[in-house]
gemmi code that builds the backbone of each chain (N, CA, C; Angstrom):
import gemmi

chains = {
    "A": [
        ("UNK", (-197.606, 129.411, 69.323), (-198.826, 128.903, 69.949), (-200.023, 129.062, 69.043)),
        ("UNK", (-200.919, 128.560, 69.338), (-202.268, 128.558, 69.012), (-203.018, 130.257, 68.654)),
        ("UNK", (-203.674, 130.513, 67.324), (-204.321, 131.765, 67.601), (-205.629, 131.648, 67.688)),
        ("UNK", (-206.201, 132.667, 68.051), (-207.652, 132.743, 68.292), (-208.090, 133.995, 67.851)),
        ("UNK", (-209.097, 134.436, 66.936), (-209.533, 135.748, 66.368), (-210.825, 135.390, 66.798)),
        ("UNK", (-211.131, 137.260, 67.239), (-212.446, 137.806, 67.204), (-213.015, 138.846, 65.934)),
        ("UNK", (-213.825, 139.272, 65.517), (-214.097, 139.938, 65.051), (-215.358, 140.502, 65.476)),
        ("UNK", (-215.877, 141.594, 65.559), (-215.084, 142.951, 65.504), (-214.427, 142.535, 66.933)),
        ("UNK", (-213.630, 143.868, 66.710), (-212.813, 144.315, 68.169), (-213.404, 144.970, 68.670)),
        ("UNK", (-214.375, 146.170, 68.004), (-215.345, 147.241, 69.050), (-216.301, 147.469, 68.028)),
        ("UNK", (-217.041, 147.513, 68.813), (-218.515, 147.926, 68.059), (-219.367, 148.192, 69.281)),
        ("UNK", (-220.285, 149.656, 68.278), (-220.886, 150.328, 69.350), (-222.072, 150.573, 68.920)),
        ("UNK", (-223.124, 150.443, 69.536), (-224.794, 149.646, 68.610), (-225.606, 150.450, 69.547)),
        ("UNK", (-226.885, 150.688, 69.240), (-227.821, 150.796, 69.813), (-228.828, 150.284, 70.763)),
        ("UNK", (-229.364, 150.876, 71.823), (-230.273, 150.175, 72.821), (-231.263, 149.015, 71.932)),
        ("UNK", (-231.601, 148.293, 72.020), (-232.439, 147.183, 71.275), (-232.103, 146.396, 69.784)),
        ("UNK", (-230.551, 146.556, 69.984), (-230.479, 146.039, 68.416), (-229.646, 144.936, 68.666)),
        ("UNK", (-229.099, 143.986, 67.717), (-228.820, 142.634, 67.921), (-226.957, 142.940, 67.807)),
        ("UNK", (-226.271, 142.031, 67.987), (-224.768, 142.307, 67.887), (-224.046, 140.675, 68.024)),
        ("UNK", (-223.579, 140.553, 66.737), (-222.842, 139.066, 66.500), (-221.385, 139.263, 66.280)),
        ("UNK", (-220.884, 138.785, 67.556), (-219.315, 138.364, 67.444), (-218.771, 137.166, 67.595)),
        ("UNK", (-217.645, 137.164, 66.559), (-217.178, 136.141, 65.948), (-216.140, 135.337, 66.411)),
        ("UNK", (-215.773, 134.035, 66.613), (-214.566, 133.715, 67.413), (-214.225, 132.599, 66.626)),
        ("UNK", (-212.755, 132.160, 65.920), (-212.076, 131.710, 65.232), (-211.124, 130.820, 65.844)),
        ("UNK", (-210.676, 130.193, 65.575), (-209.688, 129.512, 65.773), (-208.582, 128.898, 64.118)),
        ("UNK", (-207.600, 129.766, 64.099), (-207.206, 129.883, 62.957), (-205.931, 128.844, 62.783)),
        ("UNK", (-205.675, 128.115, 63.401), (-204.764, 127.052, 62.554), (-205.062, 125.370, 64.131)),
        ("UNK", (-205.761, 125.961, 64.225), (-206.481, 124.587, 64.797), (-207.712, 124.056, 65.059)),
        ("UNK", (-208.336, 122.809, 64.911), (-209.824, 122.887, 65.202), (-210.236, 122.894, 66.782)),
        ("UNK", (-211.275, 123.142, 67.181), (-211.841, 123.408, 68.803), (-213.239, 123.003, 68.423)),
        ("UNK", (-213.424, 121.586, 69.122), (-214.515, 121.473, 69.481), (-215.255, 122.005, 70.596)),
        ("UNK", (-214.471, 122.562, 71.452), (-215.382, 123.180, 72.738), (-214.589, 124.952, 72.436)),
        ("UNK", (-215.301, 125.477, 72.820), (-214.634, 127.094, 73.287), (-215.196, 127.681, 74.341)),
        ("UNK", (-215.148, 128.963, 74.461), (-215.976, 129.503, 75.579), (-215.703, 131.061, 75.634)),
        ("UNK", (-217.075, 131.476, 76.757), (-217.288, 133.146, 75.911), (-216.834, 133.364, 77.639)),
        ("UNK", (-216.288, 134.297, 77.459), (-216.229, 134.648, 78.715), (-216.760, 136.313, 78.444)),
        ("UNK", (-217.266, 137.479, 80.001), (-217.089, 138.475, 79.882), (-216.768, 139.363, 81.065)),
        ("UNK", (-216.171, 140.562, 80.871), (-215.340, 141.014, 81.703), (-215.635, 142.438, 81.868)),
        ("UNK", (-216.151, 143.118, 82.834), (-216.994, 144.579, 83.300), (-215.304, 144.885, 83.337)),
        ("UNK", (-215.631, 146.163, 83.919), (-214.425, 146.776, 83.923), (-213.638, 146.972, 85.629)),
        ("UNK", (-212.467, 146.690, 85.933), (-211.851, 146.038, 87.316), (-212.703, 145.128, 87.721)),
        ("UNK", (-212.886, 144.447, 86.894), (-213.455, 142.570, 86.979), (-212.688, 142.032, 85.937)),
        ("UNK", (-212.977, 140.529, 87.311), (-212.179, 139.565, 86.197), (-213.150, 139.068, 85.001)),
        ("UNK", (-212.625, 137.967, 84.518), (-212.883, 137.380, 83.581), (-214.631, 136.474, 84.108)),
        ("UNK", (-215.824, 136.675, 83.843), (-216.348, 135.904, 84.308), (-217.384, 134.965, 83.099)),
        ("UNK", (-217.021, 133.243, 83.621), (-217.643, 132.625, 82.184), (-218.953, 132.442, 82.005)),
        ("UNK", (-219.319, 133.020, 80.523), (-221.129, 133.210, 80.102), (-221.625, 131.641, 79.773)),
        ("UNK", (-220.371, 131.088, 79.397), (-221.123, 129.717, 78.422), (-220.059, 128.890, 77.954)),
        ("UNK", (-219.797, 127.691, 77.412), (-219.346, 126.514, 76.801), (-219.896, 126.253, 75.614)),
        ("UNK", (-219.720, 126.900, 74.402), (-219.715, 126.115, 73.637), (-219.038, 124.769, 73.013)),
        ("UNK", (-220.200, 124.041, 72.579), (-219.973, 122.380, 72.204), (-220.362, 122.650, 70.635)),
        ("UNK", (-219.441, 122.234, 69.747), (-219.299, 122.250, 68.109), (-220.325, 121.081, 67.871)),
        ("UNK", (-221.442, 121.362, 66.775), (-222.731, 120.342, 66.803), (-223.644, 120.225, 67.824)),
        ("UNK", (-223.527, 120.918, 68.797), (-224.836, 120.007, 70.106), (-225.117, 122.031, 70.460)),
        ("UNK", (-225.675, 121.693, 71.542), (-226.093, 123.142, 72.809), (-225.219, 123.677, 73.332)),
        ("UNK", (-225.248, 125.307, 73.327), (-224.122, 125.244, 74.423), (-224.472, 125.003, 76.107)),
        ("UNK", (-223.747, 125.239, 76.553), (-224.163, 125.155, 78.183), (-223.787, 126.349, 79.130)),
        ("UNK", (-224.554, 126.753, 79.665), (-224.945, 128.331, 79.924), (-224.641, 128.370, 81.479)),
        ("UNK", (-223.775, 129.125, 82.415), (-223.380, 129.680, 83.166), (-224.889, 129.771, 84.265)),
        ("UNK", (-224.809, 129.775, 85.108), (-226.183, 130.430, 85.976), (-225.852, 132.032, 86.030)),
        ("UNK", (-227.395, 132.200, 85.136), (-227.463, 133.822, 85.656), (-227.112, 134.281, 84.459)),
        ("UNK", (-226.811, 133.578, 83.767), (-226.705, 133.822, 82.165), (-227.715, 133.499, 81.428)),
        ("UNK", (-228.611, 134.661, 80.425), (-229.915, 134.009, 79.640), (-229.599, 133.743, 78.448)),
        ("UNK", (-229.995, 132.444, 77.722), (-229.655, 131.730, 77.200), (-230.499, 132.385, 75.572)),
        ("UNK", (-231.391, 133.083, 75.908), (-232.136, 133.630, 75.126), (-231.596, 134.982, 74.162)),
        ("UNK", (-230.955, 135.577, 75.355), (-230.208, 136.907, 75.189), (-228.646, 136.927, 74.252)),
        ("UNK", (-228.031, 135.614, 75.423), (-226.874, 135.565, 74.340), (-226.832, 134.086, 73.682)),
        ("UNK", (-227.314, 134.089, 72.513), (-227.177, 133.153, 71.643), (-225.601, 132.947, 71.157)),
        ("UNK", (-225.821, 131.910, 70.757), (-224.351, 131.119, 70.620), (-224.221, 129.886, 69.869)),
        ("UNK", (-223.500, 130.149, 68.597), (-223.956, 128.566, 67.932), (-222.242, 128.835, 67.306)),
        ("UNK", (-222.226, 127.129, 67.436), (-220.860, 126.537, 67.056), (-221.017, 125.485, 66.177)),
        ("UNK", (-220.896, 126.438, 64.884), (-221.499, 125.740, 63.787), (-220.773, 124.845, 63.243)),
        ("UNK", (-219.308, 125.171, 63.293), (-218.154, 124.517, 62.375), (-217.252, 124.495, 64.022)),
        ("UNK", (-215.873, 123.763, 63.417), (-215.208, 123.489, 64.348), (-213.942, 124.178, 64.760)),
        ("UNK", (-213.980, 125.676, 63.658), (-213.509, 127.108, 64.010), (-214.100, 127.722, 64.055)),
        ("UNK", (-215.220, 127.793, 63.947), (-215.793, 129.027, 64.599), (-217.424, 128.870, 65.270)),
        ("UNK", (-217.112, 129.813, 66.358), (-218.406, 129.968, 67.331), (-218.663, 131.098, 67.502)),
        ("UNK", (-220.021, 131.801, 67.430), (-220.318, 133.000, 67.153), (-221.235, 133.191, 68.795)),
        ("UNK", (-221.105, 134.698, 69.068), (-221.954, 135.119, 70.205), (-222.997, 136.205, 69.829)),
        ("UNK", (-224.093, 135.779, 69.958), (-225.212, 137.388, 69.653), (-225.710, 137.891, 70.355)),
        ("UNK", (-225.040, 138.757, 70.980), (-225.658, 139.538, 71.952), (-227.743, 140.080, 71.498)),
        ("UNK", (-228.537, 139.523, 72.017), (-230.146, 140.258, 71.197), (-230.695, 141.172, 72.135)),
        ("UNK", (-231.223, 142.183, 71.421), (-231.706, 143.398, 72.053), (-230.876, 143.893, 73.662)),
        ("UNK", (-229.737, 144.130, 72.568), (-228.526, 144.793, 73.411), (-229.126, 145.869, 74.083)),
        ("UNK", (-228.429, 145.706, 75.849), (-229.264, 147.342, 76.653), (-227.768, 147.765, 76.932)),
        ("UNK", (-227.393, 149.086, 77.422), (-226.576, 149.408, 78.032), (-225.824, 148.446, 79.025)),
        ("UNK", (-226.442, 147.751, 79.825), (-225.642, 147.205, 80.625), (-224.943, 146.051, 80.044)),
        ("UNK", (-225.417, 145.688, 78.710), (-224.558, 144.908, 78.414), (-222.991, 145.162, 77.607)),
        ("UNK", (-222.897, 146.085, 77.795), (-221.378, 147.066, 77.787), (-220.575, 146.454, 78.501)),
        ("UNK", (-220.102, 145.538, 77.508), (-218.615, 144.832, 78.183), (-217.864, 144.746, 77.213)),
        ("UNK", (-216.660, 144.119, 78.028), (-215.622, 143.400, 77.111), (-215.811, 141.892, 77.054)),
        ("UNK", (-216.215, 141.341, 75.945), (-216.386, 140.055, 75.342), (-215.130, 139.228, 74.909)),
        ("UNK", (-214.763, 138.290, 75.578), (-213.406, 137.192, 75.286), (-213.575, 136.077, 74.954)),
        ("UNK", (-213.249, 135.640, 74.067), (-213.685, 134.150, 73.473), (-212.344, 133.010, 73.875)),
        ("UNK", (-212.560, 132.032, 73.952), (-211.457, 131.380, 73.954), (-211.330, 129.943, 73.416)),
        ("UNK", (-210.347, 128.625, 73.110), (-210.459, 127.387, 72.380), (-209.266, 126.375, 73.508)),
        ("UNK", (-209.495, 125.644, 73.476), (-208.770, 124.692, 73.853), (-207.742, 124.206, 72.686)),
        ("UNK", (-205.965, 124.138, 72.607), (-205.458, 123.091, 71.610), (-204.627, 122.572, 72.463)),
        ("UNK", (-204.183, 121.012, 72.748), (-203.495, 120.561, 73.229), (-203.174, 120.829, 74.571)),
        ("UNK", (-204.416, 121.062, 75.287), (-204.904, 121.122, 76.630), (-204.481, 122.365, 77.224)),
        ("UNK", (-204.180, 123.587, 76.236), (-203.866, 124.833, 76.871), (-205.014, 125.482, 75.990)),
        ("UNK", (-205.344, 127.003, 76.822), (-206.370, 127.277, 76.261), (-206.073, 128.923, 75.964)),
        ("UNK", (-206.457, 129.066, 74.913), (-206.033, 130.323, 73.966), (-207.535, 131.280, 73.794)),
        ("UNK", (-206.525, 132.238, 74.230), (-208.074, 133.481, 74.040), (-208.143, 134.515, 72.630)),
        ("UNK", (-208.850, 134.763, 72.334), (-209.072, 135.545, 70.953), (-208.716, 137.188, 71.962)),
        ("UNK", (-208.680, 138.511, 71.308), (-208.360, 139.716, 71.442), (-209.282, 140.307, 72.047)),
        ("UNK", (-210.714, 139.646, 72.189), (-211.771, 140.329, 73.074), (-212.525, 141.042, 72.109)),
        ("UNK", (-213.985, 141.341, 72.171), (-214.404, 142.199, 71.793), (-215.264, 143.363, 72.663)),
        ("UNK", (-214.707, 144.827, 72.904), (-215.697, 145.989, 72.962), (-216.298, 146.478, 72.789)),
        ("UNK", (-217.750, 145.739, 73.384), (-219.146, 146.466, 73.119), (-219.507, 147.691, 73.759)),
        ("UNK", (-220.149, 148.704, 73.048), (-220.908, 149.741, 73.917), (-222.382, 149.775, 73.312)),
        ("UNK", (-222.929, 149.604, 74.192), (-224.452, 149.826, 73.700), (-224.942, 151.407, 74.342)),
        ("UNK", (-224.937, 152.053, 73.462), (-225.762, 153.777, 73.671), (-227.045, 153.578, 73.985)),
    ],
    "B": [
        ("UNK", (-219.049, 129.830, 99.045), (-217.711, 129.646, 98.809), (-217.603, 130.189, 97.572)),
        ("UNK", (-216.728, 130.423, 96.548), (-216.136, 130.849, 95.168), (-215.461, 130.204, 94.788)),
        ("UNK", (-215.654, 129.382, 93.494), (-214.713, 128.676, 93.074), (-213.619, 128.730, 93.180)),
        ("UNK", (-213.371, 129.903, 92.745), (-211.689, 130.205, 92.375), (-211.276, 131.586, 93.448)),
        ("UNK", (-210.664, 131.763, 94.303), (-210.363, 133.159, 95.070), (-209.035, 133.393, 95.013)),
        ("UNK", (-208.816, 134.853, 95.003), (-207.324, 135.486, 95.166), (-207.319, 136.482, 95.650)),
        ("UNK", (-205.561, 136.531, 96.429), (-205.551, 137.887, 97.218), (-206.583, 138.901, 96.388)),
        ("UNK", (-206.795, 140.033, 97.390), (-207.883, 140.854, 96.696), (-206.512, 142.074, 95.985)),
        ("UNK", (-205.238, 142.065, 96.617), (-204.741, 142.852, 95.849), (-204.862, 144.742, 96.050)),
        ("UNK", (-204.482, 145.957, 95.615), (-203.238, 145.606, 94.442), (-202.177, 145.682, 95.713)),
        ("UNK", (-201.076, 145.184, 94.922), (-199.634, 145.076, 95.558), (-198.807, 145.645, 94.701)),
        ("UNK", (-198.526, 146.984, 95.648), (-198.008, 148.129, 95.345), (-196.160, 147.617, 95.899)),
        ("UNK", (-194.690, 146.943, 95.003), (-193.929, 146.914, 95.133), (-192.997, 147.859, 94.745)),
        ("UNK", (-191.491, 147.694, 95.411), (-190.123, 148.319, 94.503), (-189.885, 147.357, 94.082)),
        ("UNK", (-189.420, 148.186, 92.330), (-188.371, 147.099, 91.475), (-187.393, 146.273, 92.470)),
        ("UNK", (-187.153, 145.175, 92.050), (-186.135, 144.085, 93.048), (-186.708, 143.173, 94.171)),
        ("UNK", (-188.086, 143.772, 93.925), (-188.692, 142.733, 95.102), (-189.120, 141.890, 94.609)),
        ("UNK", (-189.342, 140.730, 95.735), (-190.331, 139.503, 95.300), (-191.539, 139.387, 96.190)),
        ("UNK", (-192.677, 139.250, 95.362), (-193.902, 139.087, 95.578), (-193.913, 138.002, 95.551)),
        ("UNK", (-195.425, 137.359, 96.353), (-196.358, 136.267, 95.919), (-197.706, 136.032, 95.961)),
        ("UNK", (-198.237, 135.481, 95.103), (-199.827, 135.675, 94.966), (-200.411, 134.231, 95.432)),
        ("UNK", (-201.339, 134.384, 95.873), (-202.179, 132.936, 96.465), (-203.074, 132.666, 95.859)),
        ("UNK", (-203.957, 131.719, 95.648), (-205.087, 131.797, 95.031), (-205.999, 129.904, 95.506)),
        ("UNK", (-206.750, 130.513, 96.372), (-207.523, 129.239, 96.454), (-208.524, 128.369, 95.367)),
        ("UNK", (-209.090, 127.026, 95.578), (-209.940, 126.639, 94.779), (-210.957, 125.702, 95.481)),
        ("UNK", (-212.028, 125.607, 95.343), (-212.996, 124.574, 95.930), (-213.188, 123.566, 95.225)),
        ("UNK", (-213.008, 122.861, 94.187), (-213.515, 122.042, 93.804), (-212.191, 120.789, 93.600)),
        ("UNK", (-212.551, 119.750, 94.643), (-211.199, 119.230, 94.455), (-210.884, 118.540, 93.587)),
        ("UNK", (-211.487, 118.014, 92.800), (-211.685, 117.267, 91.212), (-211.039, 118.294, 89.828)),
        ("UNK", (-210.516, 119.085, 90.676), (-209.807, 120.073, 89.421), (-208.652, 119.282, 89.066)),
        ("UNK", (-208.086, 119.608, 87.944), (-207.125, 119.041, 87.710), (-205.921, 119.745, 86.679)),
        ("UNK", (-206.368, 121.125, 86.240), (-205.259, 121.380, 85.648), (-205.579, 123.227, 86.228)),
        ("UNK", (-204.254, 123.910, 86.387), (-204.134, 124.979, 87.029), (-203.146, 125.587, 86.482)),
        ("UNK", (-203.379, 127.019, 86.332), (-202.672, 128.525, 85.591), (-202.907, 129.405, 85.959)),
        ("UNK", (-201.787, 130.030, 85.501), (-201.395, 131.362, 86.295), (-201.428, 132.279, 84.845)),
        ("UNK", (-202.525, 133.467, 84.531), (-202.876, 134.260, 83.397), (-201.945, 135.612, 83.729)),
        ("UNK", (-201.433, 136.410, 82.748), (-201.487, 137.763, 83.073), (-201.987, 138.737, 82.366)),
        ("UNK", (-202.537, 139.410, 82.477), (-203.494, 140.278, 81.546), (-203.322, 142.133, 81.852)),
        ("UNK", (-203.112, 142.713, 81.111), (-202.691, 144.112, 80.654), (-203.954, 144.716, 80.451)),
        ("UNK", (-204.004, 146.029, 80.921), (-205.422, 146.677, 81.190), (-205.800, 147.006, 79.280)),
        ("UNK", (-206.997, 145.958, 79.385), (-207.890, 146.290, 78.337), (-207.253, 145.334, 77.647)),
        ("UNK", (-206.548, 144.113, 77.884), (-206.085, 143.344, 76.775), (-206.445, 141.920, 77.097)),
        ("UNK", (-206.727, 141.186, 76.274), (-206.762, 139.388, 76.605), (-205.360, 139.244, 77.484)),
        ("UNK", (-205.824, 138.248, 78.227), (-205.213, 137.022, 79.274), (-204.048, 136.523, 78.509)),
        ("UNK", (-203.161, 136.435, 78.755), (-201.896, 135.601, 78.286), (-201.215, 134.930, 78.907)),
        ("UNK", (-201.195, 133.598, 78.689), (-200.681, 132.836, 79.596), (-199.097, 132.651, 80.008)),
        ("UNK", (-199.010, 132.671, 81.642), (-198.160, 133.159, 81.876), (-197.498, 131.583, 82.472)),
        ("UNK", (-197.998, 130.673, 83.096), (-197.484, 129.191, 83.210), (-198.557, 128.734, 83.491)),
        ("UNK", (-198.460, 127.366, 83.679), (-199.031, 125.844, 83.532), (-198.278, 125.670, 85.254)),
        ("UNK", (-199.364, 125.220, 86.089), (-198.659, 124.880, 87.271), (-198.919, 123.338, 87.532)),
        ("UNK", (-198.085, 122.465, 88.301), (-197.840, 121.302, 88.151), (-198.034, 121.063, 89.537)),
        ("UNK", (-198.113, 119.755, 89.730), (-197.713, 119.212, 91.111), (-196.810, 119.293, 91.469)),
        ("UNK", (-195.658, 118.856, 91.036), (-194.288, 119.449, 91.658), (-193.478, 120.779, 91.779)),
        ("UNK", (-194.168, 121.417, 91.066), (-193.771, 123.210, 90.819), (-192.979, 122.972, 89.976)),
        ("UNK", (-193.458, 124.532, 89.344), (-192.431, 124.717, 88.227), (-191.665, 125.672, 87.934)),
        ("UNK", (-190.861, 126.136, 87.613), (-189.969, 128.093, 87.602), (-190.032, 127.756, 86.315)),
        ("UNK", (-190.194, 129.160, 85.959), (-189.849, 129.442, 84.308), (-189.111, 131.100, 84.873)),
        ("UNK", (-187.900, 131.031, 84.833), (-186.945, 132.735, 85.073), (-186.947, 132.829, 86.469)),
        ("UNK", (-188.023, 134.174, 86.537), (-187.838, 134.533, 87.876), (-189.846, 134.580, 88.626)),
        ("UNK", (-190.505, 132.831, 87.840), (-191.374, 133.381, 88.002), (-191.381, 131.927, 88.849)),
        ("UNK", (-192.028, 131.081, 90.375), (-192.123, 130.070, 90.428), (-193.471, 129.773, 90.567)),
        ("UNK", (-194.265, 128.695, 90.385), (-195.916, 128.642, 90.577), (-195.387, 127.097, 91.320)),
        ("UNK", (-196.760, 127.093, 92.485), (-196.571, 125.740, 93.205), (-197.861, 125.363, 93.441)),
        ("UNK", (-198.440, 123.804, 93.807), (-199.501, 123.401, 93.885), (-199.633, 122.442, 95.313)),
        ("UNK", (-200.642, 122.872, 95.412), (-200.823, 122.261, 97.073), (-202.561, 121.797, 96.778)),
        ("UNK", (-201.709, 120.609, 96.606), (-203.693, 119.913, 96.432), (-204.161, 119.313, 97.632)),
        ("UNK", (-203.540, 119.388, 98.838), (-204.191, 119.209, 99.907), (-205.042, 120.164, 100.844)),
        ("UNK", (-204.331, 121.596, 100.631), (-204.970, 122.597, 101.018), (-206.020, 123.326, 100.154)),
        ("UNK", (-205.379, 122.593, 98.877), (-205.628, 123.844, 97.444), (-205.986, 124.611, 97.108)),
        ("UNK", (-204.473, 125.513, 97.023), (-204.219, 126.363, 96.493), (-203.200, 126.573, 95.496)),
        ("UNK", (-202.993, 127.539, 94.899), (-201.598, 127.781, 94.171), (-201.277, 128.973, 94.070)),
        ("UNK", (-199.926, 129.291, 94.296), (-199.487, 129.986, 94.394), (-197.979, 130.748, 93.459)),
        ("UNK", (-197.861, 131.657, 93.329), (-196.899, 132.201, 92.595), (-196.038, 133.109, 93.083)),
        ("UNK", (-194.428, 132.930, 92.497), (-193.599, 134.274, 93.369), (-192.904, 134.914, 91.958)),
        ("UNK", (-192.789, 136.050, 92.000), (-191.922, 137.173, 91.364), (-191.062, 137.146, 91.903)),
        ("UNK", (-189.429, 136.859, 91.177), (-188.541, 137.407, 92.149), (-188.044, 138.856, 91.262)),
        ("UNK", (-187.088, 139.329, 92.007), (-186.437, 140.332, 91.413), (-187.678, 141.369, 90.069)),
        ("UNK", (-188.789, 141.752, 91.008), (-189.923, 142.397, 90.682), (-188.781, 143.324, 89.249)),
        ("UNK", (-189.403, 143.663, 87.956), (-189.404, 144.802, 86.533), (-190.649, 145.625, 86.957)),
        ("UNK", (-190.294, 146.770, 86.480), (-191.739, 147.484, 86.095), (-192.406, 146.928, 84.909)),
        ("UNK", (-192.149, 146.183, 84.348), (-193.082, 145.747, 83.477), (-193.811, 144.150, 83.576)),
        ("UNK", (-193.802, 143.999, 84.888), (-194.409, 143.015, 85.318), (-195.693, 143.257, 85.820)),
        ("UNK", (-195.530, 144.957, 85.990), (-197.143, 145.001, 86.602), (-198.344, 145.183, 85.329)),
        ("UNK", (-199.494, 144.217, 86.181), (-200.554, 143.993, 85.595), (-201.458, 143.213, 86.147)),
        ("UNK", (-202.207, 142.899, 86.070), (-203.656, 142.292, 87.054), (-202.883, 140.219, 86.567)),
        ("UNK", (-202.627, 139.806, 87.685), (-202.513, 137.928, 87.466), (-203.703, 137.400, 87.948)),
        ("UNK", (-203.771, 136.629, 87.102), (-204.943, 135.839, 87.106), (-204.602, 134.229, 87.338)),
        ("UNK", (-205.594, 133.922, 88.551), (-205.118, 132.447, 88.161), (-206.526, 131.704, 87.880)),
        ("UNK", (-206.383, 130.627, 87.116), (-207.645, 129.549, 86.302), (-207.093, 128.419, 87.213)),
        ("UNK", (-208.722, 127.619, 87.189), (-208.670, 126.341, 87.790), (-209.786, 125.229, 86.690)),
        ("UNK", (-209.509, 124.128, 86.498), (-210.289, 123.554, 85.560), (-211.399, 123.097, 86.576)),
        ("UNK", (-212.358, 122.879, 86.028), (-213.711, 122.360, 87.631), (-214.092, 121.352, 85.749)),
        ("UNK", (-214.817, 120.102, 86.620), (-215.510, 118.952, 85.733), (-216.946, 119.775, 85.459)),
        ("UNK", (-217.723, 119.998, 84.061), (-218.708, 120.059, 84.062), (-219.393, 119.173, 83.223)),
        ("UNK", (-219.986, 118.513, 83.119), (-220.822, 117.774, 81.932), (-220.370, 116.886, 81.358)),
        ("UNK", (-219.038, 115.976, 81.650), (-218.323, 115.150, 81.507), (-217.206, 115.825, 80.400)),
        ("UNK", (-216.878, 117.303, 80.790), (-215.791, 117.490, 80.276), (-215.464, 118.878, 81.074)),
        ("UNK", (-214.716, 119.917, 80.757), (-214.000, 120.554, 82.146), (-214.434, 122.284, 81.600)),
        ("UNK", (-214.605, 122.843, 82.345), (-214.832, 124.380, 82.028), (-213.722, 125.173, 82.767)),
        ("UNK", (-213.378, 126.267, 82.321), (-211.894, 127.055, 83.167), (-213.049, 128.476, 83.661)),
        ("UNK", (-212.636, 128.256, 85.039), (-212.890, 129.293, 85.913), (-211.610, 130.383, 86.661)),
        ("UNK", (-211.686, 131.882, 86.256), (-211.199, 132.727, 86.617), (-210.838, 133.009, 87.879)),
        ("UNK", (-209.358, 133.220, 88.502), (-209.671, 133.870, 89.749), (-210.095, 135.464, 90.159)),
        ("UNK", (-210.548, 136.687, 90.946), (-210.989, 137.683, 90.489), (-209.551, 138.736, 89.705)),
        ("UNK", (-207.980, 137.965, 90.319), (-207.516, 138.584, 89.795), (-206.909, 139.409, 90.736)),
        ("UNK", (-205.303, 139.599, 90.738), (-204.414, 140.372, 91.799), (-203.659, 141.448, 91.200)),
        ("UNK", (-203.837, 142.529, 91.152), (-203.311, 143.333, 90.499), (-201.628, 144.180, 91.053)),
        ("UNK", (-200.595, 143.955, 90.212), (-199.565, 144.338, 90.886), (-198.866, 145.788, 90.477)),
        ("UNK", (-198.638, 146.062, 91.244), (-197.693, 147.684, 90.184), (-196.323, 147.475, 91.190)),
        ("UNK", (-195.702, 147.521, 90.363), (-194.404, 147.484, 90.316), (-193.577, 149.177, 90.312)),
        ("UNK", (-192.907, 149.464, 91.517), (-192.739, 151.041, 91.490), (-191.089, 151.321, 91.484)),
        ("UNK", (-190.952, 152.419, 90.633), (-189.574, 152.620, 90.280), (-188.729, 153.261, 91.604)),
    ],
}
model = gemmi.Model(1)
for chain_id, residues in chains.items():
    chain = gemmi.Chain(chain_id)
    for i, (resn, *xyz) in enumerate(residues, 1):
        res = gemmi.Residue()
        res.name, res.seqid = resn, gemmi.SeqId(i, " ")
        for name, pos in zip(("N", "CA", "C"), xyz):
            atom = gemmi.Atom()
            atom.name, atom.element = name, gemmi.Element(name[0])
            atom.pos, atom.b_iso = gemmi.Position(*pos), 0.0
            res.add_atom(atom)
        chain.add_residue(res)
    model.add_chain(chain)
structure = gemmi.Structure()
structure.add_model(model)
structure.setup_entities()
């Protein structure tokens, strides 16, 4: 099947500092992907749609300001978490569409101290 | 309403049993539906593709009821290593193309 990489897997940052994770799609292209994130005994819940070339399109209740998101190329779409607080201590999942099934990257574990 | 809903779960079985999980959807313009399983602290892995006519893959069957809609899934002959939180996705239309929405997720343990 299809893979999907994140990078990092965990990273643990400070109250007010910025945090960019990476989402790949390594032997296929994805014009759309999507960030999903996941508290802990919660499901999966989706932040955004990224669209490769255009905006992404942002979830309600999701700030668009906070988590930036650009899908620059057509493997990869990046998420930046800005002026990370504690509560944004999750697990971060990226995912791609190939051939109408959709493949998730390994997640990434943020802790913001 | 919630897009996507599922038993709230957990379902505490013995090995050899068969379970089944439900999972409603509101949006009737969906059009493609899965059944995820996901391992504590790990990405979603897809576990089937459910169809209109149902489909078995082993001892797992997923069925679709687009009149009521829902879908649903059975375990037969429950492993302990089946337990783990199932998830089921529903595609909903957004923006003239489709976004996948989560269900919250049914968590099973499977007991020796």
């Amino acid at each position: 099947g299809a893979v999907v990489s994140q990078h990092p897997s965990r990273v643990i940052c400070k109250s007010g500092t910025s945090v960019k994770i990476e989402c790949r799609s390594l032997d296929f292209q994805a014009t759309t992907m999507f960030w999903y994130r996941q508290f802990p005994k919660q499901s999966l819940m989706l932040m955004a749609t990224s669209n490769e070339g255009s905006k992404a399109t942002y979830e309600q209740g999701v700030e668009k300001d906070k988590f930036l998101i650009n899908h620059a190329s057509l493997t990869l779409s990046t998420l930046t978490v800005t002026s990370a607080h504690p509560e944004d201590s999750s697990f971060y999942i990226c995912s791609a569409i190939s051939a109408y099934e959709q493949y998730f990257g390994p997640g990434t574990r943020l802790t913001v101290t | 309403r919630k897009e996507v809903e599922q038993d709230p779960g957990p379902f505490n079985v013995p090995e050899g049993a068969t379970v089944a999980f439900n999972c409603t959807y509101s949006n009737s313009a969906s059009q493609s539906f899965f059944w995820y399983r996901q391992d504590c602290r790990k990405e979603p892995k897809l576990l089937m593709s459910v169809y209109s006519s149902g489909n078995e893959d082993g001892r797992f069957t997923a069925q679709l009821n687009r009149a009521s809609q829902y879908i649903s899934l059975l375990i037969r002959d429950s492993k302990l290593s089946d337990s783990a939180t199932y998830l089921c996705v529903v595609n909903i239309p957004a923006s003239g193309t489709y976004k996948y929405i989560f269900g919250t997720g049914t968590r099973l343990k499977v007991l020796a």
